[in-house]
N, C-alpha and C positions, 0 to 999 in steps of 0.2 A: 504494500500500500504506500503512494509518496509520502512527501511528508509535505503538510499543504500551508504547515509556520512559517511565518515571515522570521526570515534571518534578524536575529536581532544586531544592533550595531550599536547599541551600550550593554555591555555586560557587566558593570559596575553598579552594583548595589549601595544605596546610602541612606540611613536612616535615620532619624532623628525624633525627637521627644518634645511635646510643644505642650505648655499650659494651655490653658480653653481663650483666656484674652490673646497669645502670640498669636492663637489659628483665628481668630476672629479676627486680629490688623492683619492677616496674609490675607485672609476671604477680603477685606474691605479692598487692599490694595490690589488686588486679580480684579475685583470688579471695577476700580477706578481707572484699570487700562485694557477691560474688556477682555482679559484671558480668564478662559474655563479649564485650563490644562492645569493644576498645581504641579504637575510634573513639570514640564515645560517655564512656567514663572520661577521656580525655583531652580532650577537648572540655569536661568539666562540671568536671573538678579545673583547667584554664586560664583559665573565665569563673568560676570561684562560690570554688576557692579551698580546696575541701573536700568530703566526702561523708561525708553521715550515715546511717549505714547499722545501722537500729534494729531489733533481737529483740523480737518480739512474740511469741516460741511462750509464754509466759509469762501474757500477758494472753490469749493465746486460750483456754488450758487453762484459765483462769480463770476464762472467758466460760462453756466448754463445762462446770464445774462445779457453776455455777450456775444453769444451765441444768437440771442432773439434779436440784439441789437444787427448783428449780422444778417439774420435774414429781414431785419428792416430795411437796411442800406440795398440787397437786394432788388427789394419791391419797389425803392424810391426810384431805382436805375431800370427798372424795366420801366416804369411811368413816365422816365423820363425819356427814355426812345421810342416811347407811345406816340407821348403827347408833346415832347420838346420844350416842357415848359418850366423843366430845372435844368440847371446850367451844368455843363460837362465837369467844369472844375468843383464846383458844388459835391457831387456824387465823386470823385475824385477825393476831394479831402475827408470826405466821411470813409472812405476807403481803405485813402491815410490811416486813421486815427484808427479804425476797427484793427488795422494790421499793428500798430503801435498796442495799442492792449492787450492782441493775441500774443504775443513777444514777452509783455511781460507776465502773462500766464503762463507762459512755458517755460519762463525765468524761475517761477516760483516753485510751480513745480519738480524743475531741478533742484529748486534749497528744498523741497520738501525731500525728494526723496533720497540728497546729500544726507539729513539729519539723520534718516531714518535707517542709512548705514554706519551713523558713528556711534 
């Protein structure tokens, strides 16, 4: 019959002893960065020291704002080869400016997920 276990790749065993208040501030600080692993949170606050656990709803709404601003500027340039009645440079610098934002969203998301490997 195979053998149908996943190879394991820690085979180091560690245990430890924890009053009910220490497991209670580990439960609070797993919840405060969103991990349900205590394997896993203790393993990475023992080797690294720390965890950085960053809000991004912030830049995403950000992302997703500009985004609608984007298909504004769209709609304004198809209205205006409609009807001719916004000026080329007009839709040109709103153009501008949509690509200047998009740049520094993709700036940040570089420092975001810079932090996210220190």
């Amino acid at each position: 019959m195979p053998n149908t276990e996943k190879k394991r790749t820690r085979q180091n065993d560690v245990r430890l002893l924890l009053t009910d208040d220490e497991m209670q501030i580990i439960n609070d600080k797993m919840a405060q960065v969103g991990i349900k692993n205590r394997s896993l949170f203790l393993r990475k606050m023992a080797l690294d020291g720390y965890i950085i656990n960053i809000d991004t709803s912030q830049t995403k709404e950000l992302t997703r704002l500009v985004n609608i601003s984007a298909m504004n500027v769209n709609q304004v340039a198809r209205r205006a080869n409609e009807t001719g009645s916004v000026y080329e440079k007009d839709v040109l610098d709103l153009l501008a400016e949509f690509n200047r934002m998009k740049l520094l969203i993709v700036e940040a998301y570089k420092y975001v997920a810079w932090l996210s490997n220190q």
